[in-house]
PDB file with SEQRES, HELIX, SHEET and CRYST1 records, atoms N, CA, C and O in Angstrom:
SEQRES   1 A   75  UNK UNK UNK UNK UNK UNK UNK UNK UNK UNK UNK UNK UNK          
SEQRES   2 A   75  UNK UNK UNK UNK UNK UNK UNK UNK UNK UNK UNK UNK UNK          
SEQRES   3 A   75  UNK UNK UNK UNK UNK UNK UNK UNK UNK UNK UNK UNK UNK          
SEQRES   4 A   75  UNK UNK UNK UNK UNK UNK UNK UNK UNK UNK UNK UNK UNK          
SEQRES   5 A   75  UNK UNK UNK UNK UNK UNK UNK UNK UNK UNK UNK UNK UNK          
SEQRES   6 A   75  UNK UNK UNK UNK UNK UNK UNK UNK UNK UNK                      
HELIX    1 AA1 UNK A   18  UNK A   25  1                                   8    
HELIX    2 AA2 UNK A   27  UNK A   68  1                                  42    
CRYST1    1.000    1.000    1.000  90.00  90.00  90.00 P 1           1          
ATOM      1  N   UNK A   1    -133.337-141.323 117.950  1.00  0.00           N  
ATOM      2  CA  UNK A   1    -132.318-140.469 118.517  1.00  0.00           C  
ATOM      3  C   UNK A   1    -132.989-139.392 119.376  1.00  0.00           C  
ATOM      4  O   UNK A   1    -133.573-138.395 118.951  1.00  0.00           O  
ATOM      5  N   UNK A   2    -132.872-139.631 120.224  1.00  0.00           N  
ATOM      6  CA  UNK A   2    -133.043-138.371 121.278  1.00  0.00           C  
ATOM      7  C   UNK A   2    -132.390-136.956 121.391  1.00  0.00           C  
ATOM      8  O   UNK A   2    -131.160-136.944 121.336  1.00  0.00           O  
ATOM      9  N   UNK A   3    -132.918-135.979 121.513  1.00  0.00           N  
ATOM     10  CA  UNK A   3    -131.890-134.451 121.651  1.00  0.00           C  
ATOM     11  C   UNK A   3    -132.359-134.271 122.802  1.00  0.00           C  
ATOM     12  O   UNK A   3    -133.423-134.580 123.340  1.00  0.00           O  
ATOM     13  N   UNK A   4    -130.933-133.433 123.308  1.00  0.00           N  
ATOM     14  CA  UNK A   4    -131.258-133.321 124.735  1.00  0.00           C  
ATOM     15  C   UNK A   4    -131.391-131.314 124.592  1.00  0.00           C  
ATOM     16  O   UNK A   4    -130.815-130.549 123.818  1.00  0.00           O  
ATOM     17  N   UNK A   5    -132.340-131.054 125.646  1.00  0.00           N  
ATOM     18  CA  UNK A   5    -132.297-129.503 125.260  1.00  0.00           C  
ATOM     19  C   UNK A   5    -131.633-129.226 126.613  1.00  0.00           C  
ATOM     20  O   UNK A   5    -131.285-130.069 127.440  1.00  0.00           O  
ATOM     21  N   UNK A   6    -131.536-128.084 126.681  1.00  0.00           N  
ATOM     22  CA  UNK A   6    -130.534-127.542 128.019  1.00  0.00           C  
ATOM     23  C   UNK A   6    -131.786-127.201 129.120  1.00  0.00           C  
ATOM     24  O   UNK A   6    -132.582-126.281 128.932  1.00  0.00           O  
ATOM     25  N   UNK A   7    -131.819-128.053 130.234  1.00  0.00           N  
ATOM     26  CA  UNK A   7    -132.606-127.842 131.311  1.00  0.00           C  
ATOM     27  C   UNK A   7    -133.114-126.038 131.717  1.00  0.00           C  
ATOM     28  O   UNK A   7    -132.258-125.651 132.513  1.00  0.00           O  
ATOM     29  N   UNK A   8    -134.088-124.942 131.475  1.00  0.00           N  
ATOM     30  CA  UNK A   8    -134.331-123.904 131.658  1.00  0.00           C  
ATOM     31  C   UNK A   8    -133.856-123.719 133.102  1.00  0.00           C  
ATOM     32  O   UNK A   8    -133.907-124.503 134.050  1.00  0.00           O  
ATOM     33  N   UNK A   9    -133.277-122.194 132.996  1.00  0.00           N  
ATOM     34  CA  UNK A   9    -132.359-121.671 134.228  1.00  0.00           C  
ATOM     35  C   UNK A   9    -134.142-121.427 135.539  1.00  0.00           C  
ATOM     36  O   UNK A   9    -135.316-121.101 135.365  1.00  0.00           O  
ATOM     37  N   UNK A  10    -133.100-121.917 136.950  1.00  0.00           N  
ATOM     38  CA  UNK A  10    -134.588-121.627 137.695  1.00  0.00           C  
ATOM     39  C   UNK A  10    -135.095-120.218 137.238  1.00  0.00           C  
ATOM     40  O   UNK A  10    -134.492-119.548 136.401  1.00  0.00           O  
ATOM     41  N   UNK A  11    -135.926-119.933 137.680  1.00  0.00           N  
ATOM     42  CA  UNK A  11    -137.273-118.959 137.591  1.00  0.00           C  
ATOM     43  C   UNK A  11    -136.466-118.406 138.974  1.00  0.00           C  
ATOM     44  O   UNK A  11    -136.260-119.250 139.846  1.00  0.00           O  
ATOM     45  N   UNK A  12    -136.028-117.094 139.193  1.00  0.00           N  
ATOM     46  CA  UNK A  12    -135.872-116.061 140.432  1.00  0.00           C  
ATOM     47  C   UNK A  12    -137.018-115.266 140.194  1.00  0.00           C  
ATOM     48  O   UNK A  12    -137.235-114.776 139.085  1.00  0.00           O  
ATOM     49  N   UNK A  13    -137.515-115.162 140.843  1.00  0.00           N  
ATOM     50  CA  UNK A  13    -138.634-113.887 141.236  1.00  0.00           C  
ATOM     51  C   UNK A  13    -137.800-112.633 141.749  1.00  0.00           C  
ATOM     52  O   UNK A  13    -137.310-112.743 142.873  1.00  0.00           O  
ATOM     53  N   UNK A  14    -137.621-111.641 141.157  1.00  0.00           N  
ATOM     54  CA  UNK A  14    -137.288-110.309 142.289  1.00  0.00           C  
ATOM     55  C   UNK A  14    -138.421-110.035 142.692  1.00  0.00           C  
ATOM     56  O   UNK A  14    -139.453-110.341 142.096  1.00  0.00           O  
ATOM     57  N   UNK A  15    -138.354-109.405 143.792  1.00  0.00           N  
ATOM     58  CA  UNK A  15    -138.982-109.140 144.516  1.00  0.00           C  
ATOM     59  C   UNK A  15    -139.394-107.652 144.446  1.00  0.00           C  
ATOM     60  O   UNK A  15    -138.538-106.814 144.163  1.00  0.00           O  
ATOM     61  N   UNK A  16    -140.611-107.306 144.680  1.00  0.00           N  
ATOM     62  CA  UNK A  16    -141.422-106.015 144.523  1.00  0.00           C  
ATOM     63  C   UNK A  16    -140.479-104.758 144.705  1.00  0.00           C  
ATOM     64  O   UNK A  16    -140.410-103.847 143.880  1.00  0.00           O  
ATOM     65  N   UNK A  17    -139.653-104.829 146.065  1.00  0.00           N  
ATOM     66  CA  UNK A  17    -139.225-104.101 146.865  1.00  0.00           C  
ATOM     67  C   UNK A  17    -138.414-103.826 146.061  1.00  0.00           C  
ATOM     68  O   UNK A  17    -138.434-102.707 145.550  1.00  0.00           O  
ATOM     69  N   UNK A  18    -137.306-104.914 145.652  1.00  0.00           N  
ATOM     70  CA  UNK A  18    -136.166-104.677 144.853  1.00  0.00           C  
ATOM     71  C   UNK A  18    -136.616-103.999 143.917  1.00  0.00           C  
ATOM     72  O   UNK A  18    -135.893-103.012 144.053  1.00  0.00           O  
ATOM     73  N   UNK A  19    -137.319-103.745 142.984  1.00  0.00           N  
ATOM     74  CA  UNK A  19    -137.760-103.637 141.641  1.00  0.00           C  
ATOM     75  C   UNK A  19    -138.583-101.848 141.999  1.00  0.00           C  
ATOM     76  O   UNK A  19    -138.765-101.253 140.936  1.00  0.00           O  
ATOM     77  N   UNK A  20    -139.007-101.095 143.161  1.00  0.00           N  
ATOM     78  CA  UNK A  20    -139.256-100.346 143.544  1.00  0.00           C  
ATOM     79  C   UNK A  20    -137.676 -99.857 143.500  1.00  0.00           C  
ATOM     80  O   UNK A  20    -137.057 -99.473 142.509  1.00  0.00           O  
ATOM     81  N   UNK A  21    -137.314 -99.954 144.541  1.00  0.00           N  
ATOM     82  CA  UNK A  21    -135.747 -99.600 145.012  1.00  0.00           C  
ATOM     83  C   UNK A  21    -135.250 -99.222 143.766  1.00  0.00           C  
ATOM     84  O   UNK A  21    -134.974 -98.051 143.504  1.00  0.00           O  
ATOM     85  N   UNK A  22    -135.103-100.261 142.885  1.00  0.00           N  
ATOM     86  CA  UNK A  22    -134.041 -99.894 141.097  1.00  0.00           C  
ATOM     87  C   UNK A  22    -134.886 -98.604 140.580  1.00  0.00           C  
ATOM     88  O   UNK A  22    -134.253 -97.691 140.049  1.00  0.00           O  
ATOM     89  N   UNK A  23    -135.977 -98.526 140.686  1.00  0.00           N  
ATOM     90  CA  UNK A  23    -136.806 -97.384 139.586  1.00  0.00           C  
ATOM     91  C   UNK A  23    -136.753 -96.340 140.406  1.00  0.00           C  
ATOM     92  O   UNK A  23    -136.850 -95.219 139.908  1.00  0.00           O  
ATOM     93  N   UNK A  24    -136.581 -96.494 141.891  1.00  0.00           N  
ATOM     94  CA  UNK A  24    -136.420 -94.599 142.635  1.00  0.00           C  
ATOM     95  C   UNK A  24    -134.915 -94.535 142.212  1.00  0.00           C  
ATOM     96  O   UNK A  24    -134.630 -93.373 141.920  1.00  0.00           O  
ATOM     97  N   UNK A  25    -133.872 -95.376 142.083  1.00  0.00           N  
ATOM     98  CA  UNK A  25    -132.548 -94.815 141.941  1.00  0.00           C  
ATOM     99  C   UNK A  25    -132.163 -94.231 140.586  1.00  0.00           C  
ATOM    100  O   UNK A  25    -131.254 -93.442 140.330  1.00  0.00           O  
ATOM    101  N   UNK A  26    -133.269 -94.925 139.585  1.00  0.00           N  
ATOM    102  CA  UNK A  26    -132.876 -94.146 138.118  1.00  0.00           C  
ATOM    103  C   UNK A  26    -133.909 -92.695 138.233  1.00  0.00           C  
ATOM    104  O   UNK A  26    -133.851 -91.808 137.382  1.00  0.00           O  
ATOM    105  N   UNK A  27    -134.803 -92.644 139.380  1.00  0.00           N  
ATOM    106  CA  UNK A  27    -135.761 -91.540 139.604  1.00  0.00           C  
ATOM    107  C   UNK A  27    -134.715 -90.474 139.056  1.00  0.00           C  
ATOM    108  O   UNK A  27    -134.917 -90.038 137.923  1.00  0.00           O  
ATOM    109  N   UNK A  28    -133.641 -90.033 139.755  1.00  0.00           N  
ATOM    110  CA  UNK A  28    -132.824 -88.611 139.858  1.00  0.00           C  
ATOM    111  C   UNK A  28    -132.352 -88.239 138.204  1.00  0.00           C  
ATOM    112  O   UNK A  28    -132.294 -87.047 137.903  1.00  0.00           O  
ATOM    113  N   UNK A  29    -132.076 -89.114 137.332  1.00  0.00           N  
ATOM    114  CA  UNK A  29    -131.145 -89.572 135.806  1.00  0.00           C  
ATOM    115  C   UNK A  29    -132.468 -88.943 135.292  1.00  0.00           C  
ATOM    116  O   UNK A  29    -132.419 -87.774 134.912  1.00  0.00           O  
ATOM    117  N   UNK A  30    -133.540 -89.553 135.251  1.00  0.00           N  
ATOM    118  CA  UNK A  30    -134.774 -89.354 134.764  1.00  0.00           C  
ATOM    119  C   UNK A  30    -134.864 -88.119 134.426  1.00  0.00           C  
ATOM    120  O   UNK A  30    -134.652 -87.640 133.312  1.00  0.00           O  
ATOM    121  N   UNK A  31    -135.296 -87.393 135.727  1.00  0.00           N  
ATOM    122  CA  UNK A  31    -135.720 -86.231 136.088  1.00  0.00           C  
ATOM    123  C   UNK A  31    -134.411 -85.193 135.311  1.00  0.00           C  
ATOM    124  O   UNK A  31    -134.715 -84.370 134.447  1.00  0.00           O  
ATOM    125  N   UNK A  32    -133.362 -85.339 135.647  1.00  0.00           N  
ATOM    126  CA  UNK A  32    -132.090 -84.482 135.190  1.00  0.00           C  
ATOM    127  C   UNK A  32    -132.444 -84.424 133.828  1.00  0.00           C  
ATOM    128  O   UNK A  32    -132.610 -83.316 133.318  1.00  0.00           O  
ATOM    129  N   UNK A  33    -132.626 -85.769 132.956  1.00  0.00           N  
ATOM    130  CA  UNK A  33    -132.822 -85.885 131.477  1.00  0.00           C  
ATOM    131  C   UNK A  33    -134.093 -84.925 131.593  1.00  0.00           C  
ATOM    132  O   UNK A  33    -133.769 -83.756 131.383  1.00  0.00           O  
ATOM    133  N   UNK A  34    -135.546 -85.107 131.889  1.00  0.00           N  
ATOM    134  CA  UNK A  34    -136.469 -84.340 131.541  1.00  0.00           C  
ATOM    135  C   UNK A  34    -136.413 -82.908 131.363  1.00  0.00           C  
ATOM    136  O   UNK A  34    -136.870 -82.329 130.378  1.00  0.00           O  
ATOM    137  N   UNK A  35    -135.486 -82.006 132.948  1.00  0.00           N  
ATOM    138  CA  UNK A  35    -135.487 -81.073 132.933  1.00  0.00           C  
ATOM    139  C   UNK A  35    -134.564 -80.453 131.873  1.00  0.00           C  
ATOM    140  O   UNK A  35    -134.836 -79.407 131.285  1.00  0.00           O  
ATOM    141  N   UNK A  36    -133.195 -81.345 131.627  1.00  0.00           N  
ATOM    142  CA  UNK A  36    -132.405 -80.391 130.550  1.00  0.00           C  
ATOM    143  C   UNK A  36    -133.297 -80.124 128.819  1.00  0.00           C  
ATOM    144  O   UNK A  36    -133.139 -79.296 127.922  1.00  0.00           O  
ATOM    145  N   UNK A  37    -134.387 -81.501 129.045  1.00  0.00           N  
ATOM    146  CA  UNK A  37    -134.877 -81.694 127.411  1.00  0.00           C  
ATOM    147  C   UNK A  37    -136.004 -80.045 127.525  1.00  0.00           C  
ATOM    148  O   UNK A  37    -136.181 -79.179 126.668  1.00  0.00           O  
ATOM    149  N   UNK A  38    -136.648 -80.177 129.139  1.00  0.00           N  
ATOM    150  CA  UNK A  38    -137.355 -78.828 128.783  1.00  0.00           C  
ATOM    151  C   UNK A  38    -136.369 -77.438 128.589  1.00  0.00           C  
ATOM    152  O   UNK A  38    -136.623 -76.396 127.984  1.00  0.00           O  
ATOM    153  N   UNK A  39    -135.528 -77.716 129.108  1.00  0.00           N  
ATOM    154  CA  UNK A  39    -134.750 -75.944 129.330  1.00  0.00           C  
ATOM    155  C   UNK A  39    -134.396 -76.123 127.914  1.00  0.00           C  
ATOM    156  O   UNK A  39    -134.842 -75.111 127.375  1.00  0.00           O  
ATOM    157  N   UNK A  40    -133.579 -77.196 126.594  1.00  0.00           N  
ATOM    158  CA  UNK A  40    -133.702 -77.129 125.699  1.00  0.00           C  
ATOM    159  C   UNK A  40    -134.717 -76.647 124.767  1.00  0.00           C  
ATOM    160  O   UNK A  40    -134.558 -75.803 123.885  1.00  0.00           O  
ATOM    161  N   UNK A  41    -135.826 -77.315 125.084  1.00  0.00           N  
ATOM    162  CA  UNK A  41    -137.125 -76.475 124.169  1.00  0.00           C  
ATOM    163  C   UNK A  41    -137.528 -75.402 124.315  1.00  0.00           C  
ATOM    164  O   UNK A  41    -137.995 -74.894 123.296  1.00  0.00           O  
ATOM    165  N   UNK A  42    -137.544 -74.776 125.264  1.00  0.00           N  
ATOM    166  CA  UNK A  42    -137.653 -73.464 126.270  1.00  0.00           C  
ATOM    167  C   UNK A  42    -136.785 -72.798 125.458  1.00  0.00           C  
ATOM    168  O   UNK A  42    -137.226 -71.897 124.745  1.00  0.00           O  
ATOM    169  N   UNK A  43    -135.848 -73.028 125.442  1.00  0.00           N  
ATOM    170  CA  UNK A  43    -134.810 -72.064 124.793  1.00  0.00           C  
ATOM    171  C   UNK A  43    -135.014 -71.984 123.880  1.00  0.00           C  
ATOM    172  O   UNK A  43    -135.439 -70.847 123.674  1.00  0.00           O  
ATOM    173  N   UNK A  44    -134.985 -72.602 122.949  1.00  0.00           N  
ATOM    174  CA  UNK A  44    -134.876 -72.846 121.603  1.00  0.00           C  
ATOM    175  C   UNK A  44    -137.007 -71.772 121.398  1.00  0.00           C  
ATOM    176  O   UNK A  44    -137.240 -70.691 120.859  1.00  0.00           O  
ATOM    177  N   UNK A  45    -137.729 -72.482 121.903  1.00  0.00           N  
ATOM    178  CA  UNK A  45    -138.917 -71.250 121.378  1.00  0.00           C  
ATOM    179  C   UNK A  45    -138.779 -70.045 121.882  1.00  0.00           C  
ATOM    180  O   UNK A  45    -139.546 -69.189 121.441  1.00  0.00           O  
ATOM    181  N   UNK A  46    -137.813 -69.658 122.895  1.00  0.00           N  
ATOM    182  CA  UNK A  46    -137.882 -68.122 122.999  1.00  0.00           C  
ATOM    183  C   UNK A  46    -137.351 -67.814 121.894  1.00  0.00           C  
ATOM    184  O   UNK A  46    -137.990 -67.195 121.043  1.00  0.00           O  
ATOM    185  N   UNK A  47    -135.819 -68.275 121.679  1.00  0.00           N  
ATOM    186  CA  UNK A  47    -134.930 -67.859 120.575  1.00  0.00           C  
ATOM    187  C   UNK A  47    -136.665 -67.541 119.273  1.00  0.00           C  
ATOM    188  O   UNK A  47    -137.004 -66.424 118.881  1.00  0.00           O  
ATOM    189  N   UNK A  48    -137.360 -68.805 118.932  1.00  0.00           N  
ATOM    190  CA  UNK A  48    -137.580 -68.231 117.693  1.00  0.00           C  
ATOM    191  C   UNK A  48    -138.660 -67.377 117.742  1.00  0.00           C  
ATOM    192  O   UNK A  48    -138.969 -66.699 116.762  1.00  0.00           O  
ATOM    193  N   UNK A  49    -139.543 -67.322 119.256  1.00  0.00           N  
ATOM    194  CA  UNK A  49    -140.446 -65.931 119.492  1.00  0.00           C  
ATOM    195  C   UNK A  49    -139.483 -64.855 119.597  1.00  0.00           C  
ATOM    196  O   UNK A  49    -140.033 -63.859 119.128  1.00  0.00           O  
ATOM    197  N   UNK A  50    -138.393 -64.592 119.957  1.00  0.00           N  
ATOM    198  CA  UNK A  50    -138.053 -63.361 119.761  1.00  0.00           C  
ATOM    199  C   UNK A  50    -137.325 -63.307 118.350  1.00  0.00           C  
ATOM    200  O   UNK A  50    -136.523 -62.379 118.248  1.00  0.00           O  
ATOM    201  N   UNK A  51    -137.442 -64.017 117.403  1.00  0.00           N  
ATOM    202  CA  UNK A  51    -136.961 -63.934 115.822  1.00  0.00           C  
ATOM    203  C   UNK A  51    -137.838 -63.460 115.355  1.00  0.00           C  
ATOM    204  O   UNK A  51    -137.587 -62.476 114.659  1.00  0.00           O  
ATOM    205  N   UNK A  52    -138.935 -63.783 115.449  1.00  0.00           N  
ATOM    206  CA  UNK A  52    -140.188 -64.106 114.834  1.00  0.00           C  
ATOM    207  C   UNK A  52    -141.201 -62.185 115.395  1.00  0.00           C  
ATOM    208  O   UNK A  52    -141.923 -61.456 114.714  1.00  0.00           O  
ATOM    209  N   UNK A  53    -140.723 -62.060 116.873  1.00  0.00           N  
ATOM    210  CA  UNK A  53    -141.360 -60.897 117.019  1.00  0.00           C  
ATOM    211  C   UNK A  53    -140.111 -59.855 116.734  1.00  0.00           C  
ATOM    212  O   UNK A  53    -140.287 -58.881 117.467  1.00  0.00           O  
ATOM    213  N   UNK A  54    -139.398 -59.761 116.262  1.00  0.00           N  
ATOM    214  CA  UNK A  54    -138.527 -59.013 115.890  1.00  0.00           C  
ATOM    215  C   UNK A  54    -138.626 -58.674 114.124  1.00  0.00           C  
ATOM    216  O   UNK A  54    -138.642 -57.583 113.553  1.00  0.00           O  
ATOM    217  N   UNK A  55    -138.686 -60.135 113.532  1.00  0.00           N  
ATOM    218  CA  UNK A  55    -139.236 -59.717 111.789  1.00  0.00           C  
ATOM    219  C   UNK A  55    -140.454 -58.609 111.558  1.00  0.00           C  
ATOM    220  O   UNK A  55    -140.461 -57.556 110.921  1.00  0.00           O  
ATOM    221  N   UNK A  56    -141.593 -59.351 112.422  1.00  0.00           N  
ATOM    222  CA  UNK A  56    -142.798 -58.791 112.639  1.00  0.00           C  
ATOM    223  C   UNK A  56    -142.645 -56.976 112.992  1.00  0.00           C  
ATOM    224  O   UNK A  56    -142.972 -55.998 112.321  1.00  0.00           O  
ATOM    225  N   UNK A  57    -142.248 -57.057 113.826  1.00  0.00           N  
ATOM    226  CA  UNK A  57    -141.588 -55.141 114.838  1.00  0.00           C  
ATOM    227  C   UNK A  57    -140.702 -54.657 112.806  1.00  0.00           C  
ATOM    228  O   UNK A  57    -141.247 -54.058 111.879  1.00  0.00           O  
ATOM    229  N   UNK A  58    -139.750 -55.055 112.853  1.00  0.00           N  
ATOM    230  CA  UNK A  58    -139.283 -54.569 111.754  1.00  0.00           C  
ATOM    231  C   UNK A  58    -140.487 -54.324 110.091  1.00  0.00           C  
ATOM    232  O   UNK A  58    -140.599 -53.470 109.211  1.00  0.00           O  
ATOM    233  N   UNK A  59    -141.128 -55.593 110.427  1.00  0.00           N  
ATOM    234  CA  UNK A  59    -142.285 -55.291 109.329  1.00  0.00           C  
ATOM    235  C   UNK A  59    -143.070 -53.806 109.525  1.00  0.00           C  
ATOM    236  O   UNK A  59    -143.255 -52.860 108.760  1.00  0.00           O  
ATOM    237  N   UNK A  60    -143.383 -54.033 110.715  1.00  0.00           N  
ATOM    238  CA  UNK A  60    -144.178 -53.446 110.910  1.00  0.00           C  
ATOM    239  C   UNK A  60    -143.881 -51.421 110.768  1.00  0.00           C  
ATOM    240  O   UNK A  60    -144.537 -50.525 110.236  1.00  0.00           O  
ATOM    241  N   UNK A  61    -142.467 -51.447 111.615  1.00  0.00           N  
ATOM    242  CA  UNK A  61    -142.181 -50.508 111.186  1.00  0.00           C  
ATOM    243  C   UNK A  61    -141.389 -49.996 109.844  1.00  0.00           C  
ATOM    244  O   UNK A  61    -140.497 -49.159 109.704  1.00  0.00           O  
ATOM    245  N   UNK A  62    -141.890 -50.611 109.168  1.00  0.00           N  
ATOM    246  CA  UNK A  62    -141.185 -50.526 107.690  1.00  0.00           C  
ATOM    247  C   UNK A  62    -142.610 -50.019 107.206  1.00  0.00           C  
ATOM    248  O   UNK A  62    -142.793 -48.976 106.578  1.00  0.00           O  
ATOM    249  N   UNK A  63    -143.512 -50.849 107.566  1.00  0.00           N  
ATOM    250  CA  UNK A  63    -144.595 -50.117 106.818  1.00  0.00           C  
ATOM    251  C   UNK A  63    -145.213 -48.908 107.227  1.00  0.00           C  
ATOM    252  O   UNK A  63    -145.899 -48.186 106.504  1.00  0.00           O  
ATOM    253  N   UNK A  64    -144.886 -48.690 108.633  1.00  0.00           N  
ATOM    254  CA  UNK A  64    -145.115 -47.145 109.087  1.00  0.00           C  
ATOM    255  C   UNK A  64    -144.467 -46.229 108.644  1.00  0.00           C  
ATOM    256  O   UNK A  64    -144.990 -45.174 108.286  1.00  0.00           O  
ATOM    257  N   UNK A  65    -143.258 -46.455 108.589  1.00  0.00           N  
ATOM    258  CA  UNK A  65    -142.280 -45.434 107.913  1.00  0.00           C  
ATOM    259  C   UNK A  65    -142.525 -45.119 106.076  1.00  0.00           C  
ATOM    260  O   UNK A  65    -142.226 -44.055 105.535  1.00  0.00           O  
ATOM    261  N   UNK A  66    -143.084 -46.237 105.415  1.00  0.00           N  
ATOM    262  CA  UNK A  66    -143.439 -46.301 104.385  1.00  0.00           C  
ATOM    263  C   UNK A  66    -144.393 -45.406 104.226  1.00  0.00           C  
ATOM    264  O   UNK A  66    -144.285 -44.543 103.356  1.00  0.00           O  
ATOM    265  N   UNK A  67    -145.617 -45.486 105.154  1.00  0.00           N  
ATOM    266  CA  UNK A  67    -147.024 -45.160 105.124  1.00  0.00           C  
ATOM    267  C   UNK A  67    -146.618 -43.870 105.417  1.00  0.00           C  
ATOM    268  O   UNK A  67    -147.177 -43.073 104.664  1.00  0.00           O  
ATOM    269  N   UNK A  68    -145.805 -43.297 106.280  1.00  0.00           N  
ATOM    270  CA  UNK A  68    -145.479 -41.891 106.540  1.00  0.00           C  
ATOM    271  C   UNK A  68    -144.519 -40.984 105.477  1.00  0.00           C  
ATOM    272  O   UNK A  68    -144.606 -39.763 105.343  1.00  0.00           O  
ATOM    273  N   UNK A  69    -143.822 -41.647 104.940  1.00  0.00           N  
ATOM    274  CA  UNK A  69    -143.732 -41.131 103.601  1.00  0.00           C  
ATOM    275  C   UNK A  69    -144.238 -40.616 102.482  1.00  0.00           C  
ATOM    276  O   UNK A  69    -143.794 -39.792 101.683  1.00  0.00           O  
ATOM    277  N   UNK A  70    -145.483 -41.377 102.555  1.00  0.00           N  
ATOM    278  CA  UNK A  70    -146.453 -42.144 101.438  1.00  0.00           C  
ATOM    279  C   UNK A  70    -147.283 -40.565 101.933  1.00  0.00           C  
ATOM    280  O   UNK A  70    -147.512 -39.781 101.012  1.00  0.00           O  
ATOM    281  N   UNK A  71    -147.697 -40.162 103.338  1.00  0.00           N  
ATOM    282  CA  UNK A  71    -148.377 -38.853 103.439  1.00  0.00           C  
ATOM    283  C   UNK A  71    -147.400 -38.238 103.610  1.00  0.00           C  
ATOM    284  O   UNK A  71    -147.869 -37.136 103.897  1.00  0.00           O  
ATOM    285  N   UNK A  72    -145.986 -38.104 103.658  1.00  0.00           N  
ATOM    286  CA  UNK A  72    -145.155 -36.509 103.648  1.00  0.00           C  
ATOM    287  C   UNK A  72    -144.914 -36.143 101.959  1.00  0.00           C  
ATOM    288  O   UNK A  72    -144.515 -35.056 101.540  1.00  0.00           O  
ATOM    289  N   UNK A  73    -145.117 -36.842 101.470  1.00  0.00           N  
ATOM    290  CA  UNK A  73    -144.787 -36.825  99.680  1.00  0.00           C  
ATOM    291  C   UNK A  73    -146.285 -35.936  99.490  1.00  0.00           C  
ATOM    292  O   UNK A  73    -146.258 -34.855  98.902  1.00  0.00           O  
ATOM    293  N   UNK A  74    -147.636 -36.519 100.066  1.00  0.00           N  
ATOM    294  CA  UNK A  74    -148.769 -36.283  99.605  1.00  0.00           C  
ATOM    295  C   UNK A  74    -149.238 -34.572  99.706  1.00  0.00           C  
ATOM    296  O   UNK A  74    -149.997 -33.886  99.021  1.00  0.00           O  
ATOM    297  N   UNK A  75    -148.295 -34.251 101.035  1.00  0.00           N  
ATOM    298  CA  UNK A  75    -148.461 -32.705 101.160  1.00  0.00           C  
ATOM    299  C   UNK A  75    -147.675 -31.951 100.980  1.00  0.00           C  
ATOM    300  O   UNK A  75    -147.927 -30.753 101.111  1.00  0.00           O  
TER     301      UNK A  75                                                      
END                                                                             
């Protein structure tokens, strides 16, 4: 018994040009995606440098105010 398989579809080659052409038109999508993913991260580490230098500022002056206590008590 013989099986018959399904004859493979021809072989098209695209062509260089074409295949250039498709990758500059998703160029613009690309780029839009990259830049919103940086302005996302961008944002998001200022947000937590200015969290982060704001705990710090508050530390800091907690312990000055502490420390200045610490000598207005002493005299």
């Amino acid at each position: 018994m013989l099986r018959h398989f399904p004859l493979p579809a021809p072989h098209r080659k695209t062509s260089s040009k074409k295949v250039v052409v498709a990758r500059l038109q998703e160029l613009p999508v690309f780029l839009a995606t990259l830049t919103h993913k940086t302005l996302v991260l961008t944002s998001i580490s200022s947000l937590l440098s200015a969290s982060i230098g704001g705990i710090l500022r508050r530390s800091h002056n907690n312990k000055l105010i502490h420390g200045w206590e610490e000598l207005s008590a002493v005299e």
